[in-house]
Every structure is written in C-alpha cells, then in structure tokens.
N, C-alpha and C positions, 0 to 999 in steps of 0.2 A: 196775751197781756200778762206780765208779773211786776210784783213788789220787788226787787230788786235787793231793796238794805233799806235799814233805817238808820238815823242819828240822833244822838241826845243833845247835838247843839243845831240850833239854829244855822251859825254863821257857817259849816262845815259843809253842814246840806246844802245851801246856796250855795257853794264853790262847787259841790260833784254836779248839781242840778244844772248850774250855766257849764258848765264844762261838756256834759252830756247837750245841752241843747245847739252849741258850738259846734259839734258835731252831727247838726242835723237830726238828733235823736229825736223820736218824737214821747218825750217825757214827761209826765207830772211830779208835784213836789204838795205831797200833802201831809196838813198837820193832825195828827192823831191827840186822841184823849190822852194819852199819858204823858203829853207833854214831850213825843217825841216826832222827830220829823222820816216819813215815810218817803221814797222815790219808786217810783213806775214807771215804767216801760210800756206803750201801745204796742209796737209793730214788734211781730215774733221772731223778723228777722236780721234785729237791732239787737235781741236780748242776750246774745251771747257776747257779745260784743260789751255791752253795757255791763255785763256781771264782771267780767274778765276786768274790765276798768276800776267799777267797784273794789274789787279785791285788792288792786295794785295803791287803790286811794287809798282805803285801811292802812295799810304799811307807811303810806310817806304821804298824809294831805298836803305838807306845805312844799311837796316837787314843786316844779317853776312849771311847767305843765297842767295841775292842776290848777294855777291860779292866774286866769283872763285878767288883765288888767281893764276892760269894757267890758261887758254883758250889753248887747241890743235892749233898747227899753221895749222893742215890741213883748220881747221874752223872757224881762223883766216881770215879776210876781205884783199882780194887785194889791190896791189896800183898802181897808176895809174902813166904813167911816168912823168906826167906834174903837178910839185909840190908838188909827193908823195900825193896828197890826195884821200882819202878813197873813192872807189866806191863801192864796194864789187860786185865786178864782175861776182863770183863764184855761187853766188846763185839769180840769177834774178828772183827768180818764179814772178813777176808784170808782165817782159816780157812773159816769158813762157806764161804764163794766157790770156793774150792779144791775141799772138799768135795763142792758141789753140781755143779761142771761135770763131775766127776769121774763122776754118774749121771744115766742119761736124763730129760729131761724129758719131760712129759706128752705134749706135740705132736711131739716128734722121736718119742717111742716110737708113739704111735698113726699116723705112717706109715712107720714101719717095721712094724708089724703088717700097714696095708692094702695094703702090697705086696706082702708075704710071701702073705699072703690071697689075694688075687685073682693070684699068680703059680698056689699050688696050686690054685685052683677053677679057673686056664684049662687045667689042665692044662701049664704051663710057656710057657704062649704057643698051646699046638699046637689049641688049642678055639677054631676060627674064630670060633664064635657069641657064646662071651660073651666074646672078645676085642675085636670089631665093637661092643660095648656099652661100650667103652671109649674107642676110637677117637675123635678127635677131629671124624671127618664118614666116616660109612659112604659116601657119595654122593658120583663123582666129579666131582665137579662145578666143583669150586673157590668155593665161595661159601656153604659151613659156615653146609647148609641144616638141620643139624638144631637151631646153637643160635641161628640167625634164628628158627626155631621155636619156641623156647620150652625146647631144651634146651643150658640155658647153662655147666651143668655139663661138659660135655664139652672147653672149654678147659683145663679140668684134668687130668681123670680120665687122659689116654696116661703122667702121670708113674707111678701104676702097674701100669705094663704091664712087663713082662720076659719074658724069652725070645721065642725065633720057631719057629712050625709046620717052616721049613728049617734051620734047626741043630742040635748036636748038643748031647744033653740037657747035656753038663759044660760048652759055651759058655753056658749058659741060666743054669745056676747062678753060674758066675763074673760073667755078666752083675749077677742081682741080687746076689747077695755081696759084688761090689766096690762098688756103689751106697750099699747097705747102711752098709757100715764104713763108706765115709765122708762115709754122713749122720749117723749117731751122734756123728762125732769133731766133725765142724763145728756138725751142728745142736743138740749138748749144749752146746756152747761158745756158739754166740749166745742161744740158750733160757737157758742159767741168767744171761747177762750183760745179758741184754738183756729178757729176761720174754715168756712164752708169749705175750702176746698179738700183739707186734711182731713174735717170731718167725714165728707163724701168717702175719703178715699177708702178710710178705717173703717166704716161701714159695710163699702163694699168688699174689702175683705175679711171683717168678720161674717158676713154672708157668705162667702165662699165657701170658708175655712169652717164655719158651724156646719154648712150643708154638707158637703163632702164627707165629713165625717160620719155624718149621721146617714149618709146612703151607703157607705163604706158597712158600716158596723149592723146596721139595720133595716136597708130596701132603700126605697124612693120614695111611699108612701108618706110621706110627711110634710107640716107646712109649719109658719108662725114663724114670727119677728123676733122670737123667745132667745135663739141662739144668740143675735144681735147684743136684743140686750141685757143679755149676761155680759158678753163683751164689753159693754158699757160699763155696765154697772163692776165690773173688774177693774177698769182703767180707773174709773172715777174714785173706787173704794180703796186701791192702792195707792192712788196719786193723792189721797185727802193723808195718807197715815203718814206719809214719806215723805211726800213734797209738798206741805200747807201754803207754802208759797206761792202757788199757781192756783192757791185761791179754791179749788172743786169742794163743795159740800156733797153732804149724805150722813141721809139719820142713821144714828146705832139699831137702832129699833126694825128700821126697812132694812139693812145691810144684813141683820140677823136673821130676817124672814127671808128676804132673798135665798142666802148660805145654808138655812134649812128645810126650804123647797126645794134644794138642787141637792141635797146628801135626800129626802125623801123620795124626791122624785126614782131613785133606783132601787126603792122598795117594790116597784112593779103594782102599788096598790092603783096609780096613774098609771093612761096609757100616754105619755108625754114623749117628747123628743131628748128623749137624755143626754143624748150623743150631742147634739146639736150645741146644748146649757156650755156640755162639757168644751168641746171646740170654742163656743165663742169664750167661754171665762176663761181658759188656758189666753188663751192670744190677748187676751185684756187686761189681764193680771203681768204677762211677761211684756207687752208693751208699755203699758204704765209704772212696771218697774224700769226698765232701760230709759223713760224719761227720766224719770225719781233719778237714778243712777246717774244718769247726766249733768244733772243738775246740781246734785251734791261732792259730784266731783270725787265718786268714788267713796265715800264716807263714810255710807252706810254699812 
C-alpha cells in the first residue's frame, strides 16, 4: 500500500480518485488535517501504474482522459451528516493499513512461534543433538556436506536457534527476546505493507545470505534470527529516510542502538554472529534502497 500524491483542491482529487477507480484501481481518497486531500493505492500491483498516472495528471488535469463525464455512485465518496462534507468513508485503506501493521502477520507470527519452539525443545540451546539438527553443517569440514546432500534446508534452519549450552539461561532468554520484539516491529511492518508473500520471500533470503556468510567467514557453529533482522531493520531504516511514502516507521533512538551493537559487536568483547548482522544488513540496506530508487524515479 502507498500515498501516491496529494492535492490542495478538493475538486482535482476527485477527478484523479474517479479516474483511478474507472480503472478498477482499488483506491482511497482521504482528507488530511492540513486541509489537503491524500490518494492511496491498496494493491502493490496497481501502484505503478497508479504513480505513472499521477505524474501524467500533474502536467495536464483538464486532458479529456482525466475527466469521466459519470462516476458510479457505488464509488462515489460518502457524506457525512454534519454539513454534507466529503469523508469518503467507504474506502479508508489509511485506516485499514494502520490497523493491520498494528497486528502480526501470518509469516512474522509463525516464526516467531518456530523459534520460540525449537529454542524450548533444545532445551535453551543446551541439547546438543537436536541443536546439531539445526546447524547449518554438523561436519567440520568447510564444504556444507550435508546440503550438497540433499539437505538444503539447513541454509536456513541456524535463524532458529537461540541460546548456547555455555551461557547463562537469562543471556539465552534476552538472546531470543530481543530477536523476537524486533522481528514483530519490523517483520509486522513489511508483512502488512508489502504482503505475506514478498515478506516470506525477503526473509528467506536474508536467511540465506546472513548464514552463508557467516559459515563462510566463521564455521557453522552458530544460530539466531539476528542476521534476519538486521536485514529488516535495514530495509525499514532506509525505506523510512528515502521513501516516507511507503509509510515504514522506526525510532531514532532504536535505529541508533541497533547501528551501535553492530560496529560493537566486532570489538570481540561479544561472542555474536557478526558476519551474520553483516550479511543480513548489507542485503537490506541495498534492497531498500533499489525500492527507494524506484520509486523516486531515480532522484535521489
């Protein structure tokens, strides 16, 4: 979902709003406090389409194109009882969108579950054996003989892992706990913005791409959701500075505590997954800008 543009007149908005809805777009038309009128787009595979329009209305609103001589009263804008003015009640996607990032999505909540899962069945980490079934290569070998094998799953499966057989059980917990919160804050935020499936998809290769790295540079021996979401927390931290548009929040405060655990973390005073941070925040930073980048049309 995006904001698309906004206008300073009323009567302008409702010509690009029924124009887009003519189109089968599936559109909102909301009025903001400053007295100016906002348009949105739901469906992500509208919204190029829908900007490209936008842009072309800028240049020429009174084309013969933009102006429907009927509008459908189903998709006509409600009114409101106090002075007949325009709310357009019928299609709030702003609220909708608020609403929905506000609760877990399907794929942020089922791995928040599989972690939680397999952190209590390892026992906190401390269960060698069916930790070793997570791992991303039991075999020191360097040459991650068991997903040449046929077991391919394993590039993912270390995200999760938490805790460790040598710490102590409250570092185990803070471990997944902080992973946790803030795979919910980020991964609710791109899941309801962005739709389960892309989410899935970005996850799973920032799990890829964090783990690899980090067996590459540093063994097998490693686990946690951490690489992930740095990943996240890349996309969403670039996508808020670049493209406000698209709506992603994130505190200054978190984004700076984040960005100074990850230059700490290579002081070696943690035994952490560095590589991992490193892998997932590279690929989230460079994919959130090539949206940013798209979006702006090159601008930046």
């Amino acid at each position: 979902m995006r904001k698309i543009g906004e206008f300073d007149q009323e009567k302008l908005a409702l010509r690009f709003w029924g124009y887009l809805k003519q189109h089968s777009i599936d559109a909102s038309l909301e009025e903001e406090e400053a007295k100016c009128w906002s348009v949105w787009v739901g469906d992500e595979d509208t919204i190029e389409f829908a900007q490209e329009e936008f842009e072309k209305f800028q240049k020429n609103p009174e084309k013969s194109e933009f102006n429907p001589t009927t509008i459908d009263k189903k998709i006509s804008p409600s009114k409101t009882e106090k002075g007949g003015k325009n709310r357009y009640k019928e299609f709030k996607l702003k609220e909708k969108w608020q609403m929905s990032e506000r609760s877990l999505g399907v794929v942020t909540l089922s791995l928040i579950i599989t972690s939680i899962g397999v952190f209590l069945l390892s026992g906190m980490g401390k269960n060698s054996e069916i930790v070793g079934k997570f791992y991303i290569s039991e075999i020191m070998d360097g040459r991650l003989s068991e997903f040449l094998g046929g077991e391919i799953w394993r590039v993912v499966t270390p995200i999760f892992l938490h805790g460790s057989k040598d710490a102590e059980w409250y570092f185990n917990f803070i471990h997944i706990g902080f992973n946790m919160i803030l795979l919910k804050d980020f991964g609710s935020q791109i899941e309801a913005k962005k739709g389960a499936k892309f989410f899935l998809t970005f996850a799973l290769l920032l799990a890829v791409c964090s783990n690899l790295l980090q067996f590459w540079m540093s063994g097998p021996n490693f686990g946690g959701m951490s690489g992930v979401v740095y990943g996240l927390f890349g996309y969403v931290w670039i996508k808020n500075r670049l493209d406000p548009g698209d709506g992603f929040q994130i505190d200054s405060s978190l984004a700076f505590c984040l960005f100074a655990c990850f230059v700490f973390g290579f002081t070696g005073t943690l035994s952490i997954a560095n590589w991992a941070h490193t892998g997932g925040l590279v690929l989230g930073l460079a994919w959130g800008y090539g949206s940013a980048y798209r979006w702006n049309r090159g601008k930046m």
